[in-house]
C-alpha positions as CSV (number, residue, x, y, z in Angstrom):
1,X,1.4,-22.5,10.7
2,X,-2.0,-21.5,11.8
3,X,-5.4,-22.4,10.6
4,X,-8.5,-20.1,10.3
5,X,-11.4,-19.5,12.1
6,X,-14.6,-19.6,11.0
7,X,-17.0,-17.0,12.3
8,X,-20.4,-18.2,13.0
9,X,-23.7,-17.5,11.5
10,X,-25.4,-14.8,12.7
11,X,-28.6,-13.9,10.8
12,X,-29.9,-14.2,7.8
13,X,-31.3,-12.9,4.3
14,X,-34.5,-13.3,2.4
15,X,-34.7,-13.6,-1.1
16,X,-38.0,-14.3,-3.1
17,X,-38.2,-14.7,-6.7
18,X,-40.9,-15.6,-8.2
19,X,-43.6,-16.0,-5.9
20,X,-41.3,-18.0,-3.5
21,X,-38.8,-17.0,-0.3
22,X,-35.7,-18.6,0.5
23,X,-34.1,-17.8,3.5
24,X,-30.1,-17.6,2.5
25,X,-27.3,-17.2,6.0
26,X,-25.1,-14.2,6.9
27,X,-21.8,-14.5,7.7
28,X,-20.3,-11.5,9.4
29,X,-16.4,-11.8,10.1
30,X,-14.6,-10.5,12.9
31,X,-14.1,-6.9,11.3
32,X,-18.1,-7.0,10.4
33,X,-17.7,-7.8,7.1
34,X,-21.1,-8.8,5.9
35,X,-21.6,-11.7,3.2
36,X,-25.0,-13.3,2.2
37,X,-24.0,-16.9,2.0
38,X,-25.4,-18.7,-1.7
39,X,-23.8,-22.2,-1.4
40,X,-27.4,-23.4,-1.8
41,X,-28.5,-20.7,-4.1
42,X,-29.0,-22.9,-6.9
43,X,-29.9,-26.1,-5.5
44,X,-33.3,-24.3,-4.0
45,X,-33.6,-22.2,-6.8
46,X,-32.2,-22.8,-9.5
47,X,-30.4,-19.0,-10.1
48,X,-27.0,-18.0,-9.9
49,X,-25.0,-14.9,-9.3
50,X,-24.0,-12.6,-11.9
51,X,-20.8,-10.5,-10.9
52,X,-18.3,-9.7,-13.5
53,X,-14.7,-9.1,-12.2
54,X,-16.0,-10.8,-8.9
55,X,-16.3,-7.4,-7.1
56,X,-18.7,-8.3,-4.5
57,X,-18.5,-12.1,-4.3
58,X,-16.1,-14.0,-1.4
59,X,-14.9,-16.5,-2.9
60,X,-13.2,-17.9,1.1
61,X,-13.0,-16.8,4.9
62,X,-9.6,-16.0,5.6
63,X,-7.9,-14.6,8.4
64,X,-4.8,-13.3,7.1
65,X,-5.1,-9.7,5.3
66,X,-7.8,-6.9,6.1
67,X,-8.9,-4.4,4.1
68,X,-11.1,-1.5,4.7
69,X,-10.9,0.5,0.9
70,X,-13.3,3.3,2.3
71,X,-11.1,4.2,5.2
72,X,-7.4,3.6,4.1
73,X,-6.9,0.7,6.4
74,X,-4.5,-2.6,5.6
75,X,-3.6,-5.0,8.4
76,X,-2.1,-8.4,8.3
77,X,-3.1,-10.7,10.7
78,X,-4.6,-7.0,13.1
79,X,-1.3,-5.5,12.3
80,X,-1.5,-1.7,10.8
81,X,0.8,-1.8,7.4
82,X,2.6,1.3,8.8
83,X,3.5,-0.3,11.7
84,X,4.6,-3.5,10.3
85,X,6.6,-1.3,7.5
86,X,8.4,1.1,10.6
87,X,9.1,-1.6,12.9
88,X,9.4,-5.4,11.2
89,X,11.4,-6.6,8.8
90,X,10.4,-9.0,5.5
91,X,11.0,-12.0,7.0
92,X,9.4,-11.3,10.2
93,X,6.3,-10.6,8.0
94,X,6.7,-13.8,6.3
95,X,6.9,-15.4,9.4
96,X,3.5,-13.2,10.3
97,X,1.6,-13.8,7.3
98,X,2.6,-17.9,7.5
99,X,1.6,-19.0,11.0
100,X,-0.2,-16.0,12.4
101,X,1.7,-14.6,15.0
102,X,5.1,-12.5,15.2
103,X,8.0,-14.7,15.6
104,X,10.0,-14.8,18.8
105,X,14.0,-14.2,18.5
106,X,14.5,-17.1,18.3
107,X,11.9,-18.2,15.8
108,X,12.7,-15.4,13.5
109,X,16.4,-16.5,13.7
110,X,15.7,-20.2,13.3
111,X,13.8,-19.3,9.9
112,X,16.1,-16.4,8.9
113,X,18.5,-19.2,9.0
114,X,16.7,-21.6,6.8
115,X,16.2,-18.9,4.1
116,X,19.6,-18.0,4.0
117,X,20.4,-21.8,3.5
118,X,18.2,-22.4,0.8
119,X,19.1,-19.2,-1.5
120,X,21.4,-21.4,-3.7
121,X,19.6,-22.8,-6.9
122,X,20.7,-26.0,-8.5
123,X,23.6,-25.8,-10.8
124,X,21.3,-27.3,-13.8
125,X,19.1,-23.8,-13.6
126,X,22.1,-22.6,-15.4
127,X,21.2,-24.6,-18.3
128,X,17.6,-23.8,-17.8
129,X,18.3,-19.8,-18.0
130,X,20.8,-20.1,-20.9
131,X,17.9,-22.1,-22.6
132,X,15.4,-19.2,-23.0
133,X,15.9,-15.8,-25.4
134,X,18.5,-13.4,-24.0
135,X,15.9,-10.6,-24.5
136,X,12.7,-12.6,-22.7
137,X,10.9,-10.5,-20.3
138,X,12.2,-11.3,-16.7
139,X,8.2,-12.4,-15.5
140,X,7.5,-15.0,-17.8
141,X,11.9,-16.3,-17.2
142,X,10.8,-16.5,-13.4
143,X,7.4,-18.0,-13.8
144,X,9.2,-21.0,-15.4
145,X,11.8,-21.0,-13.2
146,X,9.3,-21.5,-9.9
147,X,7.2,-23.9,-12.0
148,X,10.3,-25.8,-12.9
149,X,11.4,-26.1,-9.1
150,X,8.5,-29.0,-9.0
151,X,10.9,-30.9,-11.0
152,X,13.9,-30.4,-8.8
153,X,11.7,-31.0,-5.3
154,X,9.3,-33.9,-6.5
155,X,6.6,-34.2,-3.6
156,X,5.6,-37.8,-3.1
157,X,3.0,-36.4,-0.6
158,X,1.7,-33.6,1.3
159,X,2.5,-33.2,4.7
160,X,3.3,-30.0,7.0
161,X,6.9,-30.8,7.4
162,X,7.3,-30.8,3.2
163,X,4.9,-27.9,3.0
164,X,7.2,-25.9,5.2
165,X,10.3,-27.3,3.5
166,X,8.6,-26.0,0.2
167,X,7.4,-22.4,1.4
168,X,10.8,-21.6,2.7
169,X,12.8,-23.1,-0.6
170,X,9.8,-20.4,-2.9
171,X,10.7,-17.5,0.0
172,X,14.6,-17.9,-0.2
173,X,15.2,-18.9,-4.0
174,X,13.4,-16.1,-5.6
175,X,15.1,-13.9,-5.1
176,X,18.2,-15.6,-6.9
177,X,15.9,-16.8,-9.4
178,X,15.0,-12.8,-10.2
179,X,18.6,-12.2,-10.6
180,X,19.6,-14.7,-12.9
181,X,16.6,-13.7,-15.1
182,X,18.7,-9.9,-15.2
183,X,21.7,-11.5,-15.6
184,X,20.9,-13.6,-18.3
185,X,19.1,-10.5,-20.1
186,X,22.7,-8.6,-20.1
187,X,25.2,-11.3,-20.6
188,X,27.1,-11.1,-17.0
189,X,27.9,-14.3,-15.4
190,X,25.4,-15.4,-12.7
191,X,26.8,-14.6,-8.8
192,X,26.1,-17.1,-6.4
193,X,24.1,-16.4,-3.0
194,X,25.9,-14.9,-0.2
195,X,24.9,-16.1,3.0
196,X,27.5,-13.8,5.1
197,X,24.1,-10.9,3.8
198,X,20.4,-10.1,5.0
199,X,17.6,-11.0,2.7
200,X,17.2,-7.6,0.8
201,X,21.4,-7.2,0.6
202,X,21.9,-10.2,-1.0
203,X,19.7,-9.7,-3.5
204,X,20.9,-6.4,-4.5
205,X,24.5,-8.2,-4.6
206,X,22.9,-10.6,-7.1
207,X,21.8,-8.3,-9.2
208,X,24.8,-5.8,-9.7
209,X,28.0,-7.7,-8.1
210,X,30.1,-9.2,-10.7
211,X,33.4,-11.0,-10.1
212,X,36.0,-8.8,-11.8
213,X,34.5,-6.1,-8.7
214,X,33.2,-6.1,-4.8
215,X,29.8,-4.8,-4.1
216,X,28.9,-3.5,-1.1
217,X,24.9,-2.9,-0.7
218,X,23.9,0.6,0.5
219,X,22.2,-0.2,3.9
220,X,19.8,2.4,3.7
221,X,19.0,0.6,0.0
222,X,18.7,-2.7,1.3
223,X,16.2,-1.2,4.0
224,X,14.2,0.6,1.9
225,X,14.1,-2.6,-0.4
226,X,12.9,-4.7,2.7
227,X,10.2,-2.1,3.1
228,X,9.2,-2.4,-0.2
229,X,8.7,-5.8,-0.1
230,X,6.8,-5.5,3.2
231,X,4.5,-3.0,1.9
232,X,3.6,-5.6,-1.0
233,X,3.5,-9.0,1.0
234,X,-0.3,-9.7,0.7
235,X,-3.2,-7.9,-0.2
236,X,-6.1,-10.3,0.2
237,X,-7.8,-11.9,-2.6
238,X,-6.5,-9.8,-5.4
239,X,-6.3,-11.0,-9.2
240,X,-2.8,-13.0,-8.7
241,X,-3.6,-14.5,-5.1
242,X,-7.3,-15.4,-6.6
243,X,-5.2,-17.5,-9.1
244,X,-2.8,-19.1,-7.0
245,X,-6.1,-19.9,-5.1
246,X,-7.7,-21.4,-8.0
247,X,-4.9,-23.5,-9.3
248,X,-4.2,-24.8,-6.0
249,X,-7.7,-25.8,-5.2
250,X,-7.4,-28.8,-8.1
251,X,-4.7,-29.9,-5.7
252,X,-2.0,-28.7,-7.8
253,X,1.3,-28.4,-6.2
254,X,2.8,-24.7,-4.4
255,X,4.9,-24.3,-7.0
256,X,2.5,-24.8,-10.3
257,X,0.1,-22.3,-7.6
258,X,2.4,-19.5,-7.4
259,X,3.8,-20.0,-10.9
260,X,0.5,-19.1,-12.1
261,X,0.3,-16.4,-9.6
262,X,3.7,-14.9,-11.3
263,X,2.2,-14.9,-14.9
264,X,-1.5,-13.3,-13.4
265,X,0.7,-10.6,-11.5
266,X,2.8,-9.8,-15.1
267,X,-0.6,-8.2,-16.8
268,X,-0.3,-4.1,-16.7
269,X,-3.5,-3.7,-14.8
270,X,-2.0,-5.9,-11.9
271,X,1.7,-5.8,-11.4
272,X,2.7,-4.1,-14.4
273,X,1.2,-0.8,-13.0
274,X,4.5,0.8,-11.5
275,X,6.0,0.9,-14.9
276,X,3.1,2.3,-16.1
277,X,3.7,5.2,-13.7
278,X,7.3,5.2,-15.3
279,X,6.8,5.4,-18.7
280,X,4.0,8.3,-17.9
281,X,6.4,10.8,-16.0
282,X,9.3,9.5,-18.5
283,X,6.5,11.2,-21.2
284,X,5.7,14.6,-19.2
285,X,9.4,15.2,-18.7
286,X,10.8,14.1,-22.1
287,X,8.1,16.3,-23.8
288,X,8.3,19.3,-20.9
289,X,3.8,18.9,-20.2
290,X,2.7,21.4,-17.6
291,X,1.4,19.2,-14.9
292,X,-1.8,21.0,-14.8
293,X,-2.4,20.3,-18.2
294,X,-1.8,16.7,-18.0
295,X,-4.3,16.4,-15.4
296,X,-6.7,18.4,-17.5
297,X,-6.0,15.8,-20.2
298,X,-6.3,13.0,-17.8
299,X,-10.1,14.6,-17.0
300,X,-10.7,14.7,-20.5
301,X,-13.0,11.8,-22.3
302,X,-11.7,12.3,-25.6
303,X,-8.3,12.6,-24.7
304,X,-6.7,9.3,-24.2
305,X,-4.0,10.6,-21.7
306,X,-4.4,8.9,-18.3
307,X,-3.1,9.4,-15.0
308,X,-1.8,6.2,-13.5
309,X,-0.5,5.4,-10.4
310,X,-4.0,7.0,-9.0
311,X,-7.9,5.1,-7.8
312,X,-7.6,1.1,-7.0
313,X,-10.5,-1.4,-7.4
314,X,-10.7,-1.7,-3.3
315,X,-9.0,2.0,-2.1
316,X,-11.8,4.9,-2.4
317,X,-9.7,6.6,-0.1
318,X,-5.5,7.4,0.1
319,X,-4.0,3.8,-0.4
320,X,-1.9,3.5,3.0
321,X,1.1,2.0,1.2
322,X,1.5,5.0,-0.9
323,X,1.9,7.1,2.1
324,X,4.8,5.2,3.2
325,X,6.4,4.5,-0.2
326,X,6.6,8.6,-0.6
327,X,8.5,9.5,2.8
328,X,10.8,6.5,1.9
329,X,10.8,7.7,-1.5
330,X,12.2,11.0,-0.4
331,X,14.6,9.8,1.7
332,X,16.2,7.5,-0.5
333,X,17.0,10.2,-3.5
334,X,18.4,12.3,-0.4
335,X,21.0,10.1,0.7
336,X,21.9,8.7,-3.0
337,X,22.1,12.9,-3.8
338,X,19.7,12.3,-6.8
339,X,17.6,15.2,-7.9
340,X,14.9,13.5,-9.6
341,X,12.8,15.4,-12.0
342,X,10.3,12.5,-12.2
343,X,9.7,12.8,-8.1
344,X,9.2,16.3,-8.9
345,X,6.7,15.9,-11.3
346,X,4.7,13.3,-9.5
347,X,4.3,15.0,-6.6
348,X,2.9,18.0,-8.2
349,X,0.5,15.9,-10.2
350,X,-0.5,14.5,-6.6
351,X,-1.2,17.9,-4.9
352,X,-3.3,18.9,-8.0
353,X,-5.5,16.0,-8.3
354,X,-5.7,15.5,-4.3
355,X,-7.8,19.1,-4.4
356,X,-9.4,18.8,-8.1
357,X,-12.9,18.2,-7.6
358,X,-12.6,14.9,-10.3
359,X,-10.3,13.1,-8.5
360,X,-11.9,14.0,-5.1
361,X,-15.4,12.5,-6.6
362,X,-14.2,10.0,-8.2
363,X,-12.0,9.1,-5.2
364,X,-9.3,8.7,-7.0
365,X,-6.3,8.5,-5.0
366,X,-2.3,7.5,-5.4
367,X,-1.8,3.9,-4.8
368,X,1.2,2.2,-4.3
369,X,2.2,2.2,-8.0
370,X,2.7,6.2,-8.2
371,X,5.6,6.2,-6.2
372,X,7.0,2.4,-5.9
373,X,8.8,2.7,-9.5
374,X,10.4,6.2,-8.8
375,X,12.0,3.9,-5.7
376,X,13.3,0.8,-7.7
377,X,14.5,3.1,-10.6
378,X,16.7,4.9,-7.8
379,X,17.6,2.0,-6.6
380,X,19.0,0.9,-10.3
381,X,16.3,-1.8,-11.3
382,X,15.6,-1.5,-14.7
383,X,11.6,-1.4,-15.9
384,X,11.1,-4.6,-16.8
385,X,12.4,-6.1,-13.2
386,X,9.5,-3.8,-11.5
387,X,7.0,-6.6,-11.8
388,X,9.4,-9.3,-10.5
389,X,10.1,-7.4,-7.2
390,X,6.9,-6.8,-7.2
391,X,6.4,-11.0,-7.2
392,X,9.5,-11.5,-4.7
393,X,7.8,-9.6,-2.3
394,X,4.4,-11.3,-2.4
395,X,5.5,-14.8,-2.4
396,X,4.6,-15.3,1.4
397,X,1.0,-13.7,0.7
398,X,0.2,-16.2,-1.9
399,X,2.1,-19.4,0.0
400,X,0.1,-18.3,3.4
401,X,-2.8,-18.1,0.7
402,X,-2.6,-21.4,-0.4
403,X,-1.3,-23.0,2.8
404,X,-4.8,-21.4,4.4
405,X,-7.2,-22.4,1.3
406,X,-5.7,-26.1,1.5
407,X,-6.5,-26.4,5.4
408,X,-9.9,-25.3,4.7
409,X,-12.3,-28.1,5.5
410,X,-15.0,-26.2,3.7
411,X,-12.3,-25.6,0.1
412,X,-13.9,-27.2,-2.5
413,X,-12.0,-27.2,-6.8
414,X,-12.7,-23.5,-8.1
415,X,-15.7,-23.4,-10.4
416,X,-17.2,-20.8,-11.6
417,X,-20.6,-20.5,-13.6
418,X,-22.0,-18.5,-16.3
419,X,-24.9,-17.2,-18.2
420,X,-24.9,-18.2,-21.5
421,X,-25.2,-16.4,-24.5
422,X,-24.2,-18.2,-27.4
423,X,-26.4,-20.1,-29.8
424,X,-29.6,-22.3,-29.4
425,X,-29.6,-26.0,-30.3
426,X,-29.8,-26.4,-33.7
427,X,-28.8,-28.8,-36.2
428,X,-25.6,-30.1,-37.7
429,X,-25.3,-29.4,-41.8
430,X,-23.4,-30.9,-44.0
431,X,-20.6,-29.0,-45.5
432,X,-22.6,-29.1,-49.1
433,X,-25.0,-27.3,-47.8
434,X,-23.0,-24.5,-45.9
């Protein structure tokens, strides 16, 4: 698995406050990303940075994902996304995103091998899953689940051999641990792994095989599911990978890491967004809106209508996932014969904000929410599993993540600061006297 490399300084910035100048570094990384480096902010000057929501602070160097919002562009590791989505597969991504470089055959087939072999959970999860509320939402069921692996696969140390072991147990159980968190919700018995079955195939066997019936996965399905799952593999240091980050920086263990990762992905401003996107097209149709009105609406400050699936905190410009997710999208109602009203309707409300004048200065484009729930619904996930796919195919973003933070010479415990605003000292009073 492959380290970083840190670029070198190569100028640097002047700041004066106060009748003084401190001279702060640049870093600029290899795609000339430009950051003014404030280790030593506060120990010359006593300041700090204010920047809420942590837009324009790096909190690391990494060399795994790039993103360029203004143009469209996503790469992992100097691969385009379209590329990687056309040509790869999942697990060759993993293997990407993990140590750097594509696999060779017979890499690729040595860890295909050891994900297949490692899909089975213990038979105590049973007891874990019947445990929890049949109606608990499947993120927080799986969050548990992954945290509760630390108890199954104890580490008495760290070293690259169990750090391996433990990225390829997260990769290869979760998607089993997805399913049993459906099966539980609906009362069918859980189906064990099938090793005989790709990645992608056996998990769709997990989720609707029972054993009074076979279940043969669609290919095309199982494809477009591995796409999926390509598409949302990393995506640099977003809200849930920050967190994984962050817990794993105390020197907390992969899975507590990416547990917390899970339950910072289930908020409806991260993951949650696809079935936003759902629930809003599932509103137009029910209630027959004219799609030029809902945009209108959408444009309109004191209606509280919203268009979702459209702008994204780093994208100002057409989110290059989407553009995949809606040819794939097309295909796969085609070949399961589905007319879908809701694909109908989305794409209208795409052509009509892509040449409204709001949307154009606003830069709002569709991300790769608008069409990523029309997908799974096709493919039969129900609305609340959205967000878990969503986690199953980010796991090796947030392992490479924390693999990379941990091998950082320069990682130090996440710690942020603050200004305050509260109260002055003042004295204590005695409750008589309150």
């Amino acid at each position: 698995m492959t380290s970083q490399t840190v670029p070198p300084v190569q100028a640097a910035a002047t700041l004066q406050y106060e009748g003084k100048a401190v001279t702060l570094p640049v870093i600029r990384g290899t795609e000339n990303e430009t950051a003014v480096d404030i280790e030593k902010l506060r120990a010359q000057t006593g300041l700090i940075t204010m920047d809420p929501g942590y837009g324009n602070t790096g909190a690391c160097r990494s060399a795994i994902t790039f993103i360029d919002g203004e143009n469209g562009i996503l790469r992992y590791r100097g691969y385009d996304i379209a590329e990687l989505a056309e040509k790869s597969t999942f697990l060759e991504v993993s293997w990407l995103l993990l140590h750097g470089e594509l696999p060779t055959r017979e890499e690729l087939a040595g860890f295909t091998q050891d994900i297949t072999h490692h899909t089975l959970l213990h038979e105590n999860f049973r007891r874990f899953f019947e445990a929890l509320p049949k109606d608990a939402h499947p993120m927080p069921v799986c969050a548990a689940a992954v945290a509760a692996l630390a108890t199954f696969y104890q580490e008495p140390g760290v070293d690259e051999r169990m750090l391996k072991e433990t990225a390829v147990r997260l990769i290869a159980k979760m998607p089993t641990i997805a399913a049993y968190s459906y099966k539980q919700s609906i009362g069918q018995p859980f189906m064990y792994p099938d090793n005989r079955l790709d990645y992608c195939s056996n998990f769709l066997h997990l989720m609707f095989a029972t054993p009074a019936e076979d279940y043969t996965a669609d290919p095309l399905l199982a494809r477009t599911l591995d796409l999926l799952f390509i598409l949302h593999a990393d995506h640099e240091q977003n809200c849930s990978t920050s967190t994984v980050r962050m817990v794993g920086s105390s020197q907390a263990n992969l899975f507590a890491s990416v547990s917390a990762g899970i339950s910072a992905l289930w908020g409806p401003l991260h993951g949650g967004a696809n079935q936003q996107v759902i629930e809003m097209l599932e509103k137009i149709e029910a209630e027959g809106i004219d799609a030029q009105k809902f945009v209108d609406r959408a444009k309109d400050k004191k209606d509280n209508s919203r268009l979702m699936g459209f702008g994204h905190r780093v994208y100002k410009n057409y989110d290059p996932r989407a553009a995949v997710i809606k040819k794939a999208c097309t295909e796969v109602l085609k070949r399961l014969g589905v007319k879908s009203r809701q694909l109908e309707i989305a794409m209208k409300l795409e052509e009509i904000a892509l040449r409204d004048d709001y949307f154009i200065s606003h830069k709002l484009y569709p991300n790769v929410d608008f069409y990523s729930g029309i997908i799974y619904k096709a493919l039969g996930i129900p609305v609340n599993m959205f967000t878990v796919l969503f986690a199953i195919g980010r796991m090796p973003g947030w392992i490479a993540q924390w693999l990379e933070m941990r091998r950082d010479p320069a990682n130090r415990i996440g710690r942020p600061r603050q200004i305050y605003t509260g109260a002055t000292q003042r004295a204590y009073a005695g409750i008589e006297k309150r």
